[in-house]
GUSEFI-627089 format. One record per residue: z, x, y of N, C-alpha, C, O in turn; residue in three letters. Coordinates in steps of 0.2 Angstrom, whole numbers, padded with zeros to 4 digits, always signed. Layout:
ZXYZXYZXYZXYALA...
//
This chain:
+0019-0085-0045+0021-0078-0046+0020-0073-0041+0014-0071-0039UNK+0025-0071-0037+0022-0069-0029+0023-0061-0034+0025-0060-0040UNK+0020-0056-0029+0020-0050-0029+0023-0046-0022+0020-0044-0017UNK+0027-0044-0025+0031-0040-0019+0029-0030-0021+0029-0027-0026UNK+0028-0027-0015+0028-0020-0017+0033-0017-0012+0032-0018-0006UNK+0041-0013-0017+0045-0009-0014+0041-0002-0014+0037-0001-0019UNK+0042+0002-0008+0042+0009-0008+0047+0010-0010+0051+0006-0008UNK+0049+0016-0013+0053+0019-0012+0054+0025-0007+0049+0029-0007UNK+0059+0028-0004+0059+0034-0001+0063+0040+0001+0066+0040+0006UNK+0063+0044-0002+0070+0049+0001+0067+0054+0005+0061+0056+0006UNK+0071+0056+0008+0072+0062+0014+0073+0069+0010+0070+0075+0011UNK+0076+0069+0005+0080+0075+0003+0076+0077-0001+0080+0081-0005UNK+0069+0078-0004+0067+0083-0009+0065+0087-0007+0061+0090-0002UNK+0069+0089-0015+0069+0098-0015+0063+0101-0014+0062+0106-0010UNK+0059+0099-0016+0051+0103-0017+0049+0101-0009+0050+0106-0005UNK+0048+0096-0007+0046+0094+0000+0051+0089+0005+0049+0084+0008UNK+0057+0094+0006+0062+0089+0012+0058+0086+0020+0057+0089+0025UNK+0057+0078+0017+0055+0076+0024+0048+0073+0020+0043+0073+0024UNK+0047+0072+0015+0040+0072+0014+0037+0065+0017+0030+0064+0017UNK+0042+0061+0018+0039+0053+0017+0037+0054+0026+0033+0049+0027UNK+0038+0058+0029+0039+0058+0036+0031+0061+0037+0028+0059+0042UNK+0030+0065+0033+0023+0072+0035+0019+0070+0038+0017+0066+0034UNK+0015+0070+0046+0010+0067+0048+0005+0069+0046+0003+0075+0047UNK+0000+0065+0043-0007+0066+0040-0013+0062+0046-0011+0056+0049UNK-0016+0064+0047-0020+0061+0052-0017+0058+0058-0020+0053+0061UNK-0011+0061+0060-0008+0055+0066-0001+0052+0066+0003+0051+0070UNK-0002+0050+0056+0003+0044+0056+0007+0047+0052+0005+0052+0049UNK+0013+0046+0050+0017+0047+0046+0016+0043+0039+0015+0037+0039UNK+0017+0048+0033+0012+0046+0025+0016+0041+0024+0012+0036+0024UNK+0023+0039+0024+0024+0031+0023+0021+0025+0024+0021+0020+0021UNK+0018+0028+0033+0012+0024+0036+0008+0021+0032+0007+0015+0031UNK+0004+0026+0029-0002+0029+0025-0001+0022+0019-0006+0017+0018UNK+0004+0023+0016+0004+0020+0009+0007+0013+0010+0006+0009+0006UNK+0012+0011+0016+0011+0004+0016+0005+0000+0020+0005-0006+0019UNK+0001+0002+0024-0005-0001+0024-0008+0001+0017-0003+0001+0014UNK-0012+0002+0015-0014+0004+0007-0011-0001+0002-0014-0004-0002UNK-0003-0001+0002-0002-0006-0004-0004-0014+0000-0007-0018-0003UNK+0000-0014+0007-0006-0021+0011-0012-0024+0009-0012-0030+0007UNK-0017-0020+0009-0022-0023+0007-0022-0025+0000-0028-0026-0003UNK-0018-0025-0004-0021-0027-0011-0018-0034-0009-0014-0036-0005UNK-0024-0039-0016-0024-0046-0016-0016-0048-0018-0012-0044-0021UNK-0014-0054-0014-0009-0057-0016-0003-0054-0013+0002-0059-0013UNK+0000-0049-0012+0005-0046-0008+0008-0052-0004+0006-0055+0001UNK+0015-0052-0007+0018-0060-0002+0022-0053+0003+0023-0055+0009UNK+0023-0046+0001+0029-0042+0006+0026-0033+0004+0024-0031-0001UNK+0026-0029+0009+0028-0026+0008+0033-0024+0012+0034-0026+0018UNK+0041-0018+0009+0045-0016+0010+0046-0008+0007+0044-0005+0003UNK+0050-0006+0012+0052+0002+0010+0059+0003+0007+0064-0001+0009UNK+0061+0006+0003+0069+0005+0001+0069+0014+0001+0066+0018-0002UNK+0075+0013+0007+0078+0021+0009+0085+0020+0009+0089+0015+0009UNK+0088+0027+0008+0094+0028+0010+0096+0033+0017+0101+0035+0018UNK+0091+0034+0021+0091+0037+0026+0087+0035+0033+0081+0035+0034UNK+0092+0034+0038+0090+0032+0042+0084+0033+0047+0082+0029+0050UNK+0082+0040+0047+0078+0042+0050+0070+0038+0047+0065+0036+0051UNK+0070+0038+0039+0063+0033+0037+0064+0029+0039+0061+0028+0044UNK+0069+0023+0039+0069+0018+0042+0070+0017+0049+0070+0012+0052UNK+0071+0020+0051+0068+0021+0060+0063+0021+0058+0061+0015+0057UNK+0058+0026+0057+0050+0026+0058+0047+0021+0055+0042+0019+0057UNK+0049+0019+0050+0045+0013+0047+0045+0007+0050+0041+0003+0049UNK+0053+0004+0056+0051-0001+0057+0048+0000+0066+0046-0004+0070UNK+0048+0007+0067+0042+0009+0073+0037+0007+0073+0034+0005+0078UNK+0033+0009+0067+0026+0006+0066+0026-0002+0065+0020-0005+0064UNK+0031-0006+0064+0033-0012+0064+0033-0013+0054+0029-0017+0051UNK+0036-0010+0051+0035-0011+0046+0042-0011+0042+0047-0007+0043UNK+0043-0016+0037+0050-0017+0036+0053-0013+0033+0050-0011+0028UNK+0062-0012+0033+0061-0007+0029+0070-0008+0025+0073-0012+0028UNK+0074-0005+0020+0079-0010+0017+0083-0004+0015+0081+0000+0011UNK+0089-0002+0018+0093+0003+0018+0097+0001+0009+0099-0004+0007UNK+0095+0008+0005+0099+0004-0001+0104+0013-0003+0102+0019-0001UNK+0110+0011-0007+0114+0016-0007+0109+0024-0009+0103+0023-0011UNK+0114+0030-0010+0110+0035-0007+0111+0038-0016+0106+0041-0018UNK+0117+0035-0019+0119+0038-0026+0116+0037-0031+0117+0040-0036UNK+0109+0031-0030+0104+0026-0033+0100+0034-0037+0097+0038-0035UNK+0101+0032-0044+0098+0038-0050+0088+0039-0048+0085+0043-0051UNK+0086+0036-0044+0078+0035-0047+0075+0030-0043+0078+0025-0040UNK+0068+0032-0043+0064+0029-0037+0064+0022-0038+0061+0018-0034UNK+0067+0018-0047+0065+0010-0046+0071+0007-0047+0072+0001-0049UNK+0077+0013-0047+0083+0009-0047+0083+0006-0040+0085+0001-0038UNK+0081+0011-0037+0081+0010-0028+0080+0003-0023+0082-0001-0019UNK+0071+0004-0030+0067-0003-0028+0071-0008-0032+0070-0014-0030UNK+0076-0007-0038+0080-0013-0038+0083-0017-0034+0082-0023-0032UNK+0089-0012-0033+0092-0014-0026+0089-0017-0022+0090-0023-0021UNK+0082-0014-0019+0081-0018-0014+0078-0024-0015+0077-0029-0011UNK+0076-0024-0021+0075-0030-0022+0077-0038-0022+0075-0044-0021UNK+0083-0035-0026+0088-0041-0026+0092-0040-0017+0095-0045-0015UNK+0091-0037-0015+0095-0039-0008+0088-0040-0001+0088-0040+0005UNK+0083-0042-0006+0079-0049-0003+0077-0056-0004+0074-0060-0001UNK+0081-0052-0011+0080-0061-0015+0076-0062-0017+0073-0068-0016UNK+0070-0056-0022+0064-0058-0026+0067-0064-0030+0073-0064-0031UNK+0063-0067-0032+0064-0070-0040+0064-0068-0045+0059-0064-0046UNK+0067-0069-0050+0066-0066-0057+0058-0066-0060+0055-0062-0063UNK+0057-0072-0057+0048-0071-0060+0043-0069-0055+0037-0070-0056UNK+0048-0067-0050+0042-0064-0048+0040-0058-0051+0042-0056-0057UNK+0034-0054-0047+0033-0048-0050+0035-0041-0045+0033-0041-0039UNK+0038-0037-0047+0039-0030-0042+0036-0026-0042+0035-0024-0048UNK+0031-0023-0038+0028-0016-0037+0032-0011-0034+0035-0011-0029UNK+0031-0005-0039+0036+0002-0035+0030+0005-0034+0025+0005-0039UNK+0029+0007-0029+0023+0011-0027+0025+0018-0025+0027+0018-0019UNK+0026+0024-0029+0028+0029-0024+0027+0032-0017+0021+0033-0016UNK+0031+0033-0013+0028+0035-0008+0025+0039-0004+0025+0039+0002UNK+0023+0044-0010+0018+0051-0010+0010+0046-0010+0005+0050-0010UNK+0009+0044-0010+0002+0042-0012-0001+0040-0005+0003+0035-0004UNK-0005+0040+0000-0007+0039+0005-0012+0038+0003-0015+0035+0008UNK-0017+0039-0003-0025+0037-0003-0024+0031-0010-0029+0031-0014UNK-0021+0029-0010-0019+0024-0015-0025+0018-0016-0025+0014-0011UNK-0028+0017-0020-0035+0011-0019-0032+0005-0020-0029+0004-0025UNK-0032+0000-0015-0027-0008-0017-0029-0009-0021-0023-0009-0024UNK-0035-0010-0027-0036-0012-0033-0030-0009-0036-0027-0014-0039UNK-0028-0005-0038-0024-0001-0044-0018-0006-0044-0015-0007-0049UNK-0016-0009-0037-0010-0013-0039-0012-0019-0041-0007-0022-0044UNK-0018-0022-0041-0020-0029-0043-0024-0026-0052-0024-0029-0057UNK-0025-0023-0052-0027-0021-0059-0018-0018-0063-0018-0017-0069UNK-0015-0017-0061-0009-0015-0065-0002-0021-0067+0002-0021-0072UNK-0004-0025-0062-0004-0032-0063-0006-0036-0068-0002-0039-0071UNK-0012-0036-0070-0013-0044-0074-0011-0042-0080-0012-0047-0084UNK-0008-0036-0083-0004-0038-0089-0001-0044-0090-0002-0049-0093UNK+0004-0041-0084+0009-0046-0084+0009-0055-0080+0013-0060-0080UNK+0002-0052-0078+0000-0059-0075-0002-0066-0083-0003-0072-0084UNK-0004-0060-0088-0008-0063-0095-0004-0063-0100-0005-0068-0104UNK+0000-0060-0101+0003-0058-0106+0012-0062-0106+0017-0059-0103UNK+0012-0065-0108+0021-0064-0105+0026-0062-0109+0032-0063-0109UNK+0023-0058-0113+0027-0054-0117+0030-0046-0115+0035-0043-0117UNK+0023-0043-0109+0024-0039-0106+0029-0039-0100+0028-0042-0095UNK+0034-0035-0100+0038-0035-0094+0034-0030-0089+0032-0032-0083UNK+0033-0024-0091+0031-0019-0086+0023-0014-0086+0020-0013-0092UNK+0021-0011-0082+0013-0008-0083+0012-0004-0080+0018-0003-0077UNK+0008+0000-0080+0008+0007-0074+0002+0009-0076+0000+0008-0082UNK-0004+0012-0071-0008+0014-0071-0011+0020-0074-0007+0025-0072UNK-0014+0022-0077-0016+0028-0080-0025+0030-0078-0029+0026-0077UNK-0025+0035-0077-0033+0038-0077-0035+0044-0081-0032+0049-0082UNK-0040+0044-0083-0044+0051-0085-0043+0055-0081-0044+0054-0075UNK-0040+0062-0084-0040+0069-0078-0047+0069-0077-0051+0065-0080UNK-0049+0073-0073-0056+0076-0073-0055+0082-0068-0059+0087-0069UNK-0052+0083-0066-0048+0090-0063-0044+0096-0067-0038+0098-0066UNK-0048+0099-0071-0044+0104-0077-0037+0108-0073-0033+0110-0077UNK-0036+0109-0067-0030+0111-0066-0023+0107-0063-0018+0108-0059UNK-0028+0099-0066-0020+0096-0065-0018+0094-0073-0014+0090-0074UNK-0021+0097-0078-0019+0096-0085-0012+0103-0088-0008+0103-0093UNK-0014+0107-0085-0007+0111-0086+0000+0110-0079+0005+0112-0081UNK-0001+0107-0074+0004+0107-0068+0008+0100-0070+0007+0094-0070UNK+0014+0103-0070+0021+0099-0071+0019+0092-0066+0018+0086-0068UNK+0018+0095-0061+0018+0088-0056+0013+0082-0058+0013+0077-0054UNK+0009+0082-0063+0004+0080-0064+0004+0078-0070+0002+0081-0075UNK+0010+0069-0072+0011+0067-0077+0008+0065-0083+0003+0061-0082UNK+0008+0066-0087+0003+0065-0094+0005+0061-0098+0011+0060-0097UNK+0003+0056-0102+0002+0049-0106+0000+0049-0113-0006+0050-0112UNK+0002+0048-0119-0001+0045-0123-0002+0038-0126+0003+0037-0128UNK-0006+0034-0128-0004+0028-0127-0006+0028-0138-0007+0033-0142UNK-0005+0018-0138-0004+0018-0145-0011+0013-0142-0012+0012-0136UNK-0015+0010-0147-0022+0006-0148-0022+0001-0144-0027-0001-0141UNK-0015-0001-0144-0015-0009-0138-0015-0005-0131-0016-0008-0126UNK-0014+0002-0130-0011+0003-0123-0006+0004-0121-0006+0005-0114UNK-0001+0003-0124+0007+0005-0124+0007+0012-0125+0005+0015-0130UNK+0012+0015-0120+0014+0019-0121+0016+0023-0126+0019+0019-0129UNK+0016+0029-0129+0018+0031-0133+0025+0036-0131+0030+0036-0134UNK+0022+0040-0126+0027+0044-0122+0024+0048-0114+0018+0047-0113UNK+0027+0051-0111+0024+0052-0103+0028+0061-0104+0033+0062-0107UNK+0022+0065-0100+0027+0070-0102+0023+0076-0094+0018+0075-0091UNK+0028+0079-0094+0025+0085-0090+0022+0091-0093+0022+0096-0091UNK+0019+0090-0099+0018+0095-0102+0011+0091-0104+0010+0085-0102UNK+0006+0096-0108-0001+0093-0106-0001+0087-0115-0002+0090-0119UNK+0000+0083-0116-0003+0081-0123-0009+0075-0122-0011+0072-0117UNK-0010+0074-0129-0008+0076-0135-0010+0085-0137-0016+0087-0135UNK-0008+0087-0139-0008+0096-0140-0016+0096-0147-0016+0092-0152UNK-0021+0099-0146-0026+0098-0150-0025+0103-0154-0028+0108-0153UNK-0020+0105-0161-0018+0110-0166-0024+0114-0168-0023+0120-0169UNK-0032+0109-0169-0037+0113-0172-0043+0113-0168-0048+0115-0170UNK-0040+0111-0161-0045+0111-0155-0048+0105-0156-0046+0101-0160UNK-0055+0104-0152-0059+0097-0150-0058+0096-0146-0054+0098-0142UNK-0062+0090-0144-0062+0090-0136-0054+0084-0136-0053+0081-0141UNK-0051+0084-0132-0047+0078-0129-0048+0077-0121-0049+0081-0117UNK-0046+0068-0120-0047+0066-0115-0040+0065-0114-0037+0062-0118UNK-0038+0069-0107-0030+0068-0105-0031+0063-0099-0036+0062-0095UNK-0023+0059-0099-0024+0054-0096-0018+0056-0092-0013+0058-0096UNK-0017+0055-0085-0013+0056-0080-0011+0048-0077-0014+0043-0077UNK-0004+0049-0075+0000+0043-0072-0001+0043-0068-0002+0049-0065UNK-0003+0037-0064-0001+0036-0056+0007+0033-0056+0010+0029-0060UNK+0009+0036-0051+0015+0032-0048+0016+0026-0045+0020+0025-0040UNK+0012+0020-0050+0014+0015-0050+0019+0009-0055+0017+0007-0060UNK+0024+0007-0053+0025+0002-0058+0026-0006-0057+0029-0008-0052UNK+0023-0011-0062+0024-0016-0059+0029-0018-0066+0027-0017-0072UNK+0037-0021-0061+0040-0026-0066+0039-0033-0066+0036-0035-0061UNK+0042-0038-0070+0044-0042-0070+0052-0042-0066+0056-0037-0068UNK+0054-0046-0060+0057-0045-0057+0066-0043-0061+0070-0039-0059UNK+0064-0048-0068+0072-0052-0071+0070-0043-0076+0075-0040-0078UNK+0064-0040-0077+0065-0035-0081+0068-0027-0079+0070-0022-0082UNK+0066-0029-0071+0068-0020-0067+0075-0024-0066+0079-0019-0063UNK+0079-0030-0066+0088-0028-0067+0089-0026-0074+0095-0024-0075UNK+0086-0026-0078+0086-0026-0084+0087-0016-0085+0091-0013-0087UNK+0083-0015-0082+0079-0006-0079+0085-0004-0077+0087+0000-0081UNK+0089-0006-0072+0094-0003-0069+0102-0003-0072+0107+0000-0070UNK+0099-0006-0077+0107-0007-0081+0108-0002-0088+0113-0002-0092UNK+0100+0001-0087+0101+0003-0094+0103+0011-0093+0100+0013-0088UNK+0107+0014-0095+0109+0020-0095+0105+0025-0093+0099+0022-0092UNK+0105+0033-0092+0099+0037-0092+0097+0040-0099+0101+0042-0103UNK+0093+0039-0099+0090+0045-0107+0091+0052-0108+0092+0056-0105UNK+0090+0050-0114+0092+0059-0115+0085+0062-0112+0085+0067-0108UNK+0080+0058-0114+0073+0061-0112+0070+0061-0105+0067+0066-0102UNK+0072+0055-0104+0072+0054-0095+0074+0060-0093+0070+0064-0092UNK+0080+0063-0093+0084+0066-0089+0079+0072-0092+0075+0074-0088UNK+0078+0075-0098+0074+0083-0098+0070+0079-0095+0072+0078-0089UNK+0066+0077-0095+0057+0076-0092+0057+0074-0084+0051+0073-0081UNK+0065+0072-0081+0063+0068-0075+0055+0065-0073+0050+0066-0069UNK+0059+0059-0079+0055+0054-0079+0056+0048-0079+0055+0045-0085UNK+0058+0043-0074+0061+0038-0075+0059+0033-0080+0063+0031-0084UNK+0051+0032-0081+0049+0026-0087+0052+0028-0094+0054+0024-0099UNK+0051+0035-0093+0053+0036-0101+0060+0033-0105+0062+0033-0111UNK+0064+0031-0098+0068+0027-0100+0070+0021-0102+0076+0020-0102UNK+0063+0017-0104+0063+0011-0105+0060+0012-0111+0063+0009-0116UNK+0055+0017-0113+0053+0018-0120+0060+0020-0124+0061+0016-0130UNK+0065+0024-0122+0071+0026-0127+0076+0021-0128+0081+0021-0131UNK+0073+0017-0123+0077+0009-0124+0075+0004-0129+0079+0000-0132UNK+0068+0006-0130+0065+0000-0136+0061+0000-0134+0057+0000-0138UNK+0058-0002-0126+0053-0009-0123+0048-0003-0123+0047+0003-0124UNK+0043-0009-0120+0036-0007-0120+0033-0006-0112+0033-0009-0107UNK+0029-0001-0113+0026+0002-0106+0019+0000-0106+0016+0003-0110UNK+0017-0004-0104+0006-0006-0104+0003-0003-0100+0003-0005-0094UNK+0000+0002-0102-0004+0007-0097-0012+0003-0097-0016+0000-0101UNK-0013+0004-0089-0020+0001-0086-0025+0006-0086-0024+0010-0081UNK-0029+0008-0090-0034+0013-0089-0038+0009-0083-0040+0003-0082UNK-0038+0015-0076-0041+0013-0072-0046+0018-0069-0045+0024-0071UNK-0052+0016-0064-0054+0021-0064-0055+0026-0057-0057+0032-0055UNK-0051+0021-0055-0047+0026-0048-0040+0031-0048-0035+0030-0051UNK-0043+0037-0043-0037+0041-0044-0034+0040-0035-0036+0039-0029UNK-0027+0042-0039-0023+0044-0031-0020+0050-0029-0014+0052-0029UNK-0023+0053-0028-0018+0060-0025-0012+0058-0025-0011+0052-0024UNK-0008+0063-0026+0000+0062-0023+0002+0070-0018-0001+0075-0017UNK+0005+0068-0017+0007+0074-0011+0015+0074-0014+0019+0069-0015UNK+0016+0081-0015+0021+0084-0019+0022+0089-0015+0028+0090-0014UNK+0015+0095-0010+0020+0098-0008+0017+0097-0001+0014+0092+0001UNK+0017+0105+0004+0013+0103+0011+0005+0103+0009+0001+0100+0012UNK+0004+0108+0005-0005+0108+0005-0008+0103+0000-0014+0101-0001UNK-0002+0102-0003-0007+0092-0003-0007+0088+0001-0011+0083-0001UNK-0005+0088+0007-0003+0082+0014-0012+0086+0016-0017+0083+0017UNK-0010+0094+0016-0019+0096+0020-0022+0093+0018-0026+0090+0021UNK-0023+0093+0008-0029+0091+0005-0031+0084+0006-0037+0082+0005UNK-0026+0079+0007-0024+0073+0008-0030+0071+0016-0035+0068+0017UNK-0025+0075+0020-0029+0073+0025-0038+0074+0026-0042+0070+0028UNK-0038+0081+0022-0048+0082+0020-0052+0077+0018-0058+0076+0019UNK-0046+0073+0013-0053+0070+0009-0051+0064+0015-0056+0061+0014UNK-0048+0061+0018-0047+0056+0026-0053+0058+0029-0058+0054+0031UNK-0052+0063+0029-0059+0066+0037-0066+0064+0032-0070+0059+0034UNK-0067+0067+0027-0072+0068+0023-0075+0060+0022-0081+0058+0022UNK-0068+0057+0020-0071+0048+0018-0076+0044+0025-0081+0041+0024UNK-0073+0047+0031-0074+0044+0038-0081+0045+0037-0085+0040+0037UNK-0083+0053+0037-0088+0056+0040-0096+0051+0033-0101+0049+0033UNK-0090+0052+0029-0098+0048+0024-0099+0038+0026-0104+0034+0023UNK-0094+0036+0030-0096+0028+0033-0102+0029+0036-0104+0025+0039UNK
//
C-alpha cells in the first residue's frame, strides 16, 4: 500500500495571489512543504498538481515533480484527483493532499493520519485535527473547526467556532489541518460526487463527503501547522524558521 502525497497549487487566490510562490527564508513555500511531506515514513512520490505554469516551472527548478491538471478543477482534491490518476496511482493505494499553505508541516501528521486507513479497511479517508490553544484562531474563519462523534468521525467542519457552549463551560475546540489521506479507489469516488449544498456555503471541500453519506476519521494529533493564508503569515512563518534554528 504505497503512499503517494499530491500538493495541490493555485496561482489565483483571492486572499493571497501567488501564494504558493511567497519566498520564506530563501525558498519558495511550495519548496517548503514538499521537503516536509518528503520526510514522512514510506512516501513512494511526492508531486505538485497545478494549473499554472509559472508553479510548475519553479517546482521542477528546484528538481521537484510537478503535474499540470485542468484549471476548471472545483477544489484542492479534485485537482489531486486528477493528478493522480494521470500517474497511475493504484486504487489501493493511499493519497495524501497536503495543502500547500503549510511549510512547517511535521512529517509525522502524514504517517499518523494514515494508519486509519492502514488498520481499518472500512475507513476510506482521515484528516488530522488538533486542540486550539491559540484563543484567536477560535473566532477566524481561516481556522477550520471539527466536531467529531465517540469513534472520531466527523460530525461536521465549520468556519464558525463550535460546538457553541448555550450555558457556557469550558470547551476544547479542535482545528483541521489541511491534510487529507484517501483511499486511492475512494478520492475517484470524491470527485464524482456533485458539490454540496454545505460545501459550497462553508467552502469546504470534506464537507462534501459527509453530505454524501461517508465517513471522515479524524486523527487527534499533537502537532500543529501553521498555514499561511495571508503575507503576515508567510512573516510569522518564517519567525518561527529562525526561532526553530536558533534553539538547535
Amino acid at each position: 500500500m504505497g503512499l503517494y502525497v499530491i500538493i495541490p497549487a493555485r496561482y489565483g487566490s483571492s486572499r493571497f495571489p501567488g501564494k504558493p510562490l511567497v519566498m520564506i527564508n530563501g525558498r519558495p513555500m511550495i519548496q517548503h512543504v514538499m521537503e516536509r511531506a518528503g520526510q514522512a515514513a514510506g512516501v513512494a512520490m511526492v508531486a505538485v498538481a497545478t494549473d499554472d505554469e509559472r508553479i510548475a516551472s519553479a517546482v521542477e527548478a528546484f528538481g521537484g515533480r510537478a503535474v499540470m491538471t485542468p484549471a476548471a478543477l472545483r477544489t484542492g482534491s479534485d485537482r489531486v484527483a486528477a493528478a493522480a490518476q494521470a500517474l497511475g496511482v493504484d486504487d489501493d493505494d493511499l493519497v495524501v493532499n497536503v495543502q500547500g499553505d503549510q511549510p512547517l508541516l511535521p512529517p509525522e501528521v502524514i504517517n499518523e493520519t494514515a494508519l486509519p486507513l492502514r488498520h481499518e479497511p472500512k475507513i476510506n479517508m482521515s484528516t488530522p485535527v488538533v486542540a486550539i490553544t491559540r484563543p484567536e484562531e477560535i473566532g477566524d474563519p481561516n481556522h477550520v473547526k471539527v466536531v467529531m462523534d465517540e469513534w472520531g468521525n466527523a460530525l461536521y467542519f465549520s468556519r464558525q467556532a463550535i460546538p457553541f457552549p448555550r450555558d457556557g463551560g469550558e470547551v476544547t475546540y479542535f482545528k483541521h489541518l489541511g491534510v487529507y489521506v484517501y483511499r486511492k479507489a475512494f478520492l475517484d469516488v470524491f470527485a464524482s460526487l456533485p458539490t454540496g449544498r454545505l460545501e459550497n456555503l462553508e467552502k469546504l471541500e470534506q464537507i462534501r463527503v459527509l453530505e454524501a453519506g461517508h465517513r471522515v476519521r479524524c486523527v487527534v494529533t499533537q502537532f500543529d501547522s501553521p498555514e499561511v493564508d495571508r503575507p503576515e503569515d508567510a512573516r510569522r512563518v518564517a519567525d518561527l524558521m529562525n526561532r526553530a534554528r536558533q534553539d538547535w
